[in-house]
N, CA, C and O atoms as a GROMACS GRO file, in nm:
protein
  368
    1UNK      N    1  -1.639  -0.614   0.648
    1UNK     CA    2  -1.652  -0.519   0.539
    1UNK      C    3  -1.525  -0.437   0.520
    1UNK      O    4  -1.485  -0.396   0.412
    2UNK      N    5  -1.460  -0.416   0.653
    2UNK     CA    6  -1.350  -0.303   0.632
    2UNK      C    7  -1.240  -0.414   0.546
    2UNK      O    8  -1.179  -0.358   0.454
    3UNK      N    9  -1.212  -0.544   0.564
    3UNK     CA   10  -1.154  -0.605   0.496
    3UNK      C   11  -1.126  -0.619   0.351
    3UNK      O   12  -1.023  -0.603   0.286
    4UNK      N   13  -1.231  -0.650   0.324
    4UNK     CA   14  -1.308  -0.608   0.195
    4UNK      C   15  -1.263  -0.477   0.160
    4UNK      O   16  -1.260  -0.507   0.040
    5UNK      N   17  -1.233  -0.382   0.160
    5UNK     CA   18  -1.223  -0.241   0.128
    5UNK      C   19  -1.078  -0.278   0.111
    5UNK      O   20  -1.038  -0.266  -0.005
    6UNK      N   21  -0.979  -0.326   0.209
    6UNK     CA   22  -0.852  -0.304   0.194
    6UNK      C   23  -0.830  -0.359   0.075
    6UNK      O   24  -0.746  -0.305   0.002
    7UNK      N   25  -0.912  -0.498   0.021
    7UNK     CA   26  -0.830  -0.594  -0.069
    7UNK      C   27  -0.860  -0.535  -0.189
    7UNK      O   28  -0.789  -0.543  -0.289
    8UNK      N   29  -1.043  -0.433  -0.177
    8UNK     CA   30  -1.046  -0.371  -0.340
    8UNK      C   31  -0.925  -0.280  -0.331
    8UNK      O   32  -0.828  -0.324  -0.394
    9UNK      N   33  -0.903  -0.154  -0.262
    9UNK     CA   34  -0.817  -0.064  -0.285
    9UNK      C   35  -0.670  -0.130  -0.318
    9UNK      O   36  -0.597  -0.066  -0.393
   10UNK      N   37  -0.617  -0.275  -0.259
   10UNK     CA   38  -0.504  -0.301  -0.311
   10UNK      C   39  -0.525  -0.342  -0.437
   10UNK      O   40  -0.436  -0.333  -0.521
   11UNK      N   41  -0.692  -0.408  -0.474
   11UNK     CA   42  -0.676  -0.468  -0.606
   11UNK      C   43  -0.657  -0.348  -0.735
   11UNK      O   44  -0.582  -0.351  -0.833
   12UNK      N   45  -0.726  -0.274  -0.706
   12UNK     CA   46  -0.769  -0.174  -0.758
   12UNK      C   47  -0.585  -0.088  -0.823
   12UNK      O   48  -0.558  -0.042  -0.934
   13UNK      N   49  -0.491  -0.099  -0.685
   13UNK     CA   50  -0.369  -0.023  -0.712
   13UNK      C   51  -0.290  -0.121  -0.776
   13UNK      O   52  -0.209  -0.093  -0.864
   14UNK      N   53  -0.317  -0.257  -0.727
   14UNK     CA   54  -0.213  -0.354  -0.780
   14UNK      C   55  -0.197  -0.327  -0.967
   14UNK      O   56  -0.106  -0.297  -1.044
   15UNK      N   57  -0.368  -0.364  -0.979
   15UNK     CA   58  -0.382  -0.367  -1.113
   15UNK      C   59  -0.332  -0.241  -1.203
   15UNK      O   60  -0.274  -0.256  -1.311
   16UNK      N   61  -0.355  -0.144  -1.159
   16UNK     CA   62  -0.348   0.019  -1.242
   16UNK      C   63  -0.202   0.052  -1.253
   16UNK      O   64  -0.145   0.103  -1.349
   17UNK      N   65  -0.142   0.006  -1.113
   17UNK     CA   66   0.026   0.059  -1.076
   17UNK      C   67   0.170  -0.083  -1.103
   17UNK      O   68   0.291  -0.059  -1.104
   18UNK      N   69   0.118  -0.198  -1.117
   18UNK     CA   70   0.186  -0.324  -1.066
   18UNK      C   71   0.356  -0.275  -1.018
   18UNK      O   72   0.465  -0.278  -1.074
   19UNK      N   73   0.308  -0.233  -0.893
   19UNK     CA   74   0.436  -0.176  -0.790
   19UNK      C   75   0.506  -0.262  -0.701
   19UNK      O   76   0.434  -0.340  -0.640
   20UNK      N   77   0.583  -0.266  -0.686
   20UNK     CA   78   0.703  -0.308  -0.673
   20UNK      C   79   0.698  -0.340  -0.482
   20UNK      O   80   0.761  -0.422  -0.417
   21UNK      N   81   0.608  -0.249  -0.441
   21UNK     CA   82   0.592  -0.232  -0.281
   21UNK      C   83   0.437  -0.186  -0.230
   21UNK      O   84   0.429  -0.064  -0.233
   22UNK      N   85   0.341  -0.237  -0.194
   22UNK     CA   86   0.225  -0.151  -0.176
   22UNK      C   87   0.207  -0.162   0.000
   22UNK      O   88   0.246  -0.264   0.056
   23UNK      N   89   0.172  -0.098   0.045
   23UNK     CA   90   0.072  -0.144   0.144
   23UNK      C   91  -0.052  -0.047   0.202
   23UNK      O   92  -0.029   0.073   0.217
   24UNK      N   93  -0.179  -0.103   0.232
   24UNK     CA   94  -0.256   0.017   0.301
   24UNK      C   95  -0.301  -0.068   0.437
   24UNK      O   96  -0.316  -0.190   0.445
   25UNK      N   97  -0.315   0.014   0.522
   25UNK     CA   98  -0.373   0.038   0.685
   25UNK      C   99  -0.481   0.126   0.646
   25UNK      O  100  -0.488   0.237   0.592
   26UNK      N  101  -0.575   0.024   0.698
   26UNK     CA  102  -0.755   0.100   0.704
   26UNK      C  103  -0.716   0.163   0.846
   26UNK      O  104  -0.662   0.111   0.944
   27UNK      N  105  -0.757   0.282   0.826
   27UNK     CA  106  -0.725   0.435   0.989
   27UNK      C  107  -0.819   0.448   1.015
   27UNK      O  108  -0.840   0.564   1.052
   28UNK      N  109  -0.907   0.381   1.018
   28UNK     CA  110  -1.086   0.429   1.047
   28UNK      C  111  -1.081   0.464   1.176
   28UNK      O  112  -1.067   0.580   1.215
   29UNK      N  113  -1.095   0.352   1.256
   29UNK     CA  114  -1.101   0.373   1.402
   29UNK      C  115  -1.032   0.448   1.472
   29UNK      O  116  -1.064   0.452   1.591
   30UNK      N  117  -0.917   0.531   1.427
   30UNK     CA  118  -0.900   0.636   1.485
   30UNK      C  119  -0.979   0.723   1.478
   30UNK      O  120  -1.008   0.779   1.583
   31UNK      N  121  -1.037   0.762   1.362
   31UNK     CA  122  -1.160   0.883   1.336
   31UNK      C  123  -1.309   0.850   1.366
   31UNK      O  124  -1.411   0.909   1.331
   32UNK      N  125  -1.288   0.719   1.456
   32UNK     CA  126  -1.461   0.722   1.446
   32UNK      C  127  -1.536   0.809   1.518
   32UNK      O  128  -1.463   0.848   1.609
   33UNK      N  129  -1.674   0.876   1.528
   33UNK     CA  130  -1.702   0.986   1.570
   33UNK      C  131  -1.696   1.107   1.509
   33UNK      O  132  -1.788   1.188   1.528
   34UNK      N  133  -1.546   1.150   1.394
   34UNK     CA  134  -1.578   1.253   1.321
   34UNK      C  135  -1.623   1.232   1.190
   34UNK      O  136  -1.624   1.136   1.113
   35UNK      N  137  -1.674   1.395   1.184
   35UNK     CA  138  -1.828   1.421   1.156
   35UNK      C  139  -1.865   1.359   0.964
   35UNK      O  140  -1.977   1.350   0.914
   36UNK      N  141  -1.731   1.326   0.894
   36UNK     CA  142  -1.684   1.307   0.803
   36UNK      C  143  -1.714   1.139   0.762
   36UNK      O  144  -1.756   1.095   0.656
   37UNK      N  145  -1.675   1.064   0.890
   37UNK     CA  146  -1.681   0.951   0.898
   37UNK      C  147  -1.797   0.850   0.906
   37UNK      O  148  -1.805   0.729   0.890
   38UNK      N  149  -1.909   0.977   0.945
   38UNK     CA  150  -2.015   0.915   1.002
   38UNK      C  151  -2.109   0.823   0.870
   38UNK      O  152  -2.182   0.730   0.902
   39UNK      N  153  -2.099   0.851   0.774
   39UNK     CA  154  -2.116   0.829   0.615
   39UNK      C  155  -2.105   0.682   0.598
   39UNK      O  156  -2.169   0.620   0.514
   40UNK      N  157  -1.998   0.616   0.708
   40UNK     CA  158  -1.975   0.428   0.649
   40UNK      C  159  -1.810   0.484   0.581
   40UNK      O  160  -1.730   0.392   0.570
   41UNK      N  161  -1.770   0.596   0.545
   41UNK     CA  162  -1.668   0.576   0.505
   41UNK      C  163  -1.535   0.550   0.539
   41UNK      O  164  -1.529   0.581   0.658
   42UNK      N  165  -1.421   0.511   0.503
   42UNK     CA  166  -1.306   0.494   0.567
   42UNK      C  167  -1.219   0.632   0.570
   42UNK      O  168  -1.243   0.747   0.532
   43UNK      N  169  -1.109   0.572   0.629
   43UNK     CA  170  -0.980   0.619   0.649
   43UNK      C  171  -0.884   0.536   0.621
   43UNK      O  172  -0.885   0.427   0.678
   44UNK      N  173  -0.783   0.566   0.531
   44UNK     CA  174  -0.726   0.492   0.436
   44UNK      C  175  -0.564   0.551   0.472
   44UNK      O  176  -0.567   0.664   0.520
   45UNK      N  177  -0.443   0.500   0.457
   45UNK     CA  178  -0.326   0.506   0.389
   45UNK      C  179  -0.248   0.434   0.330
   45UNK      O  180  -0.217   0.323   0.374
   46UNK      N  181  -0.210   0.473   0.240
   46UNK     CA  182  -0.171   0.426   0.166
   46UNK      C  183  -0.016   0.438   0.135
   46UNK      O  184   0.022   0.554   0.145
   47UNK      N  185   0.098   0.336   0.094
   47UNK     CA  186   0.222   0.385   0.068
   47UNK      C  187   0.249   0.297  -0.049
   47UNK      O  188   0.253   0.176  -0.027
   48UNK      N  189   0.265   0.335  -0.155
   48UNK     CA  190   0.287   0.339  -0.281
   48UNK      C  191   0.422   0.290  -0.392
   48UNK      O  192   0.463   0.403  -0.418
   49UNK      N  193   0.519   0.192  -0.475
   49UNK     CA  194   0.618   0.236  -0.484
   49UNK      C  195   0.609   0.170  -0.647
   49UNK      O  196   0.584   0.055  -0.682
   50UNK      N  197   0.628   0.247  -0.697
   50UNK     CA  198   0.591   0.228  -0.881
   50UNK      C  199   0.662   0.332  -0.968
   50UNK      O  200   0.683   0.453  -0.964
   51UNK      N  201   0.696   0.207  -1.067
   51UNK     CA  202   0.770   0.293  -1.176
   51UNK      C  203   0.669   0.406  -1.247
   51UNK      O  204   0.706   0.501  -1.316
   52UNK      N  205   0.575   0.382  -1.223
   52UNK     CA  206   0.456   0.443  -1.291
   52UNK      C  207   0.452   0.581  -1.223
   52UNK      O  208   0.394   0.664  -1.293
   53UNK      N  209   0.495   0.623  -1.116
   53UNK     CA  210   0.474   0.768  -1.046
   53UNK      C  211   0.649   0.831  -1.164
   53UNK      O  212   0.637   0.952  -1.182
   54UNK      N  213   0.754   0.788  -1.218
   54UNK     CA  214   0.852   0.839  -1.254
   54UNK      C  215   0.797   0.980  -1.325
   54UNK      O  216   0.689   0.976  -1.385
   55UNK      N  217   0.886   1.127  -1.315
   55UNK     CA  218   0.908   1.178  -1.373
   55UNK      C  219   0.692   1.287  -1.362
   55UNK      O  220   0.637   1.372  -1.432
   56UNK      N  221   0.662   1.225  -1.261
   56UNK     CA  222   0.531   1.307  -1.227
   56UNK      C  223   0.560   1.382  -1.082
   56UNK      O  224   0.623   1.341  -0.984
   57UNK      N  225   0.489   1.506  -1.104
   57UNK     CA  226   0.522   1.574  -0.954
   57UNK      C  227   0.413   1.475  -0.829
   57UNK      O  228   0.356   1.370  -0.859
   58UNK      N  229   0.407   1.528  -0.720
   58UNK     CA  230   0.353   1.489  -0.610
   58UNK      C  231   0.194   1.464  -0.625
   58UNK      O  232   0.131   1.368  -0.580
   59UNK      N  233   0.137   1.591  -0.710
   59UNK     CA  234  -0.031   1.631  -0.710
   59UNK      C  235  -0.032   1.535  -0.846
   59UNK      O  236  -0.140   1.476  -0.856
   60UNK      N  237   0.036   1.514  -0.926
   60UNK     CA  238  -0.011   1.423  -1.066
   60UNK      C  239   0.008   1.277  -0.992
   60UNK      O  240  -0.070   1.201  -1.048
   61UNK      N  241   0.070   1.217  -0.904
   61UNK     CA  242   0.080   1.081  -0.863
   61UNK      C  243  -0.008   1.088  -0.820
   61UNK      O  244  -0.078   1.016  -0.892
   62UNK      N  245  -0.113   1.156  -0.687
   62UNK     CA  246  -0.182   1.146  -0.634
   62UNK      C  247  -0.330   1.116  -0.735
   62UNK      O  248  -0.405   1.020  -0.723
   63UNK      N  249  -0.341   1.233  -0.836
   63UNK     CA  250  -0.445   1.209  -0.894
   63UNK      C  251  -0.426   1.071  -0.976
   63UNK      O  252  -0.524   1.005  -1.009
   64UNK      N  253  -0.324   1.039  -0.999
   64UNK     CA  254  -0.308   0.879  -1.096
   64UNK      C  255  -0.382   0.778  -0.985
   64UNK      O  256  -0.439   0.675  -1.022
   65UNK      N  257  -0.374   0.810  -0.868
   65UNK     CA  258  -0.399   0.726  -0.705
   65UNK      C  259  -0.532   0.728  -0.753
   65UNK      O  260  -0.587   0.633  -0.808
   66UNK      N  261  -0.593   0.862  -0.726
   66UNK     CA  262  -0.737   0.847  -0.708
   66UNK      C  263  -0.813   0.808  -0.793
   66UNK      O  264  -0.914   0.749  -0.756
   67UNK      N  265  -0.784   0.832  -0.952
   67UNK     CA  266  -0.851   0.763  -1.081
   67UNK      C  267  -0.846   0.646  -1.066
   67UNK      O  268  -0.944   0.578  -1.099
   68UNK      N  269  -0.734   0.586  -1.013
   68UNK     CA  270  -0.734   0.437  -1.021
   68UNK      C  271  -0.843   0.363  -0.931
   68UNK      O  272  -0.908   0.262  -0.959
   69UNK      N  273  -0.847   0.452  -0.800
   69UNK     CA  274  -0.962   0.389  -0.707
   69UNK      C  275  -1.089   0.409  -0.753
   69UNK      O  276  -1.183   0.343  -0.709
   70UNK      N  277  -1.109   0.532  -0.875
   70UNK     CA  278  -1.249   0.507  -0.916
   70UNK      C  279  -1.364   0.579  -0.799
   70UNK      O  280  -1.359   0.654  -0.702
   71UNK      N  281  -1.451   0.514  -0.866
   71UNK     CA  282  -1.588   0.478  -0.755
   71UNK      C  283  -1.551   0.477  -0.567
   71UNK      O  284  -1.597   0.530  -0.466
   72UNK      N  285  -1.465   0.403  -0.595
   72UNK     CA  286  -1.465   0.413  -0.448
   72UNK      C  287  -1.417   0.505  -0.386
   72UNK      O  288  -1.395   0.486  -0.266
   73UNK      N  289  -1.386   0.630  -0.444
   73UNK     CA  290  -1.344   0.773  -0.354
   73UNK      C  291  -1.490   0.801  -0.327
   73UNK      O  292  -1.508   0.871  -0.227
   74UNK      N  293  -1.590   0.766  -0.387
   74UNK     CA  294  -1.715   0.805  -0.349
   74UNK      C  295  -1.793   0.707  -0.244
   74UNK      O  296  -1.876   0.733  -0.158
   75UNK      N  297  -1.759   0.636  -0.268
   75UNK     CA  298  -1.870   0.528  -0.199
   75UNK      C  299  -1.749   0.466  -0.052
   75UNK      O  300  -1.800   0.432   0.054
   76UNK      N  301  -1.650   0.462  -0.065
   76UNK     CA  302  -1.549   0.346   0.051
   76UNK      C  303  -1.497   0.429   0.142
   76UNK      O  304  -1.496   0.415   0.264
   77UNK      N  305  -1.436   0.550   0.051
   77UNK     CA  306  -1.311   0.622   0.115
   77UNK      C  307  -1.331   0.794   0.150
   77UNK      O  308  -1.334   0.879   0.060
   78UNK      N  309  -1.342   0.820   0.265
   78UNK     CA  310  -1.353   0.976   0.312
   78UNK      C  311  -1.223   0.991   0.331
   78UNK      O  312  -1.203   1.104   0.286
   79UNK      N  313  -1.126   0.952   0.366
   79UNK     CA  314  -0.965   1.040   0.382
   79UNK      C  315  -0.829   0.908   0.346
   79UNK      O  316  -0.797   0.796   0.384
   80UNK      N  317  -0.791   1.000   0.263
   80UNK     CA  318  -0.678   0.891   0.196
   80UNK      C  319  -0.544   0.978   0.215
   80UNK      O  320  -0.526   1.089   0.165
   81UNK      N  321  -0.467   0.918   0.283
   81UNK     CA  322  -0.333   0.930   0.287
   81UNK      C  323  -0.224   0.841   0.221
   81UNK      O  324  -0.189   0.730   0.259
   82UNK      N  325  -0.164   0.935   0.081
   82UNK     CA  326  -0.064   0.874   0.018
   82UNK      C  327   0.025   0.919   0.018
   82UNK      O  328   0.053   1.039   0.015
   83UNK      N  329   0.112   0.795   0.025
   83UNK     CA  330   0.273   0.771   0.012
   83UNK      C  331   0.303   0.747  -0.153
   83UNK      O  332   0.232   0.650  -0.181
   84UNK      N  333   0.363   0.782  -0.258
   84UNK     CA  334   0.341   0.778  -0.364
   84UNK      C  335   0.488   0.809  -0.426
   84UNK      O  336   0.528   0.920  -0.461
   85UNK      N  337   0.575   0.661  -0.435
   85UNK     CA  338   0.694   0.684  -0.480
   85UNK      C  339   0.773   0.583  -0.573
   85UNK      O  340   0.739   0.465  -0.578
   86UNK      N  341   0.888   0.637  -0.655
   86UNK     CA  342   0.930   0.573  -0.730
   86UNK      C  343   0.986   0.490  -0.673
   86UNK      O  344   0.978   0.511  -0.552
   87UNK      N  345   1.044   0.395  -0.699
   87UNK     CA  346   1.169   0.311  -0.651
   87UNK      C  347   1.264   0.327  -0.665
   87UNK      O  348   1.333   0.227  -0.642
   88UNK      N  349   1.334   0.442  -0.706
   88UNK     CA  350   1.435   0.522  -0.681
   88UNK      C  351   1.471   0.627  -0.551
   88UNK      O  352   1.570   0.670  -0.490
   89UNK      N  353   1.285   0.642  -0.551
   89UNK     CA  354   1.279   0.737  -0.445
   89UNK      C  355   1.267   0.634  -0.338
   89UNK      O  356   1.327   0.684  -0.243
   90UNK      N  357   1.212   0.494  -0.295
   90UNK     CA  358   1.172   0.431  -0.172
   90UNK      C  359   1.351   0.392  -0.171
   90UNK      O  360   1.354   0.340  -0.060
   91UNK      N  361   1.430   0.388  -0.199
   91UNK     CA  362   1.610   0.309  -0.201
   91UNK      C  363   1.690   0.444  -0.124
   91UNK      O  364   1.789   0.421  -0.055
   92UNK      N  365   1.636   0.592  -0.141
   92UNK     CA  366   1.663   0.687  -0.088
   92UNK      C  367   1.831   0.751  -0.084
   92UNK      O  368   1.856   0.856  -0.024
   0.00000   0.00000   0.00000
């Protein structure tokens, strides 16, 4: 199932962002036990690299993140950690 979760959340970003660099690591099992987790939900990060974040601050990429996942901030995902950058910004 946790598999499953990774490939919607990439499908989910691929489609909304078509970025240049994605990757997420399901973090669950570090948190299993807290009290947050106990729900079935994950632990997520995410690192991000799309022309589509250009010219948005930090809190507007993020929310572009979470609209895109939809539903599943409710139902998949209890803690999401994003990386959320241009490709100007990942070349550094």
């Amino acid at each position: 199932m946790t598999a499953s979760r990774v490939d919607r959340i990439r499908d989910a970003l691929q489609a909304a962002f078509a970025p240049q660099s994605l990757q997420v690591v399901d973090d669950s099992a570090r948190h299993a036990g807290h009290v947050g987790a106990r729900d079935g939900r994950g632990h997520f990060d995410v690192d991000i690299v799309s022309d589509a974040f250009a010219g948005l601050m930090p809190l507007a990429r993020h929310r572009k993140v979470y609209a895109a996942l939809g539903e599943m901030m409710q139902t998949d995902i209890h803690a999401l950690s994003i990386k959320a950058r241009t490709p100007e910004e990942a070349r550094g």
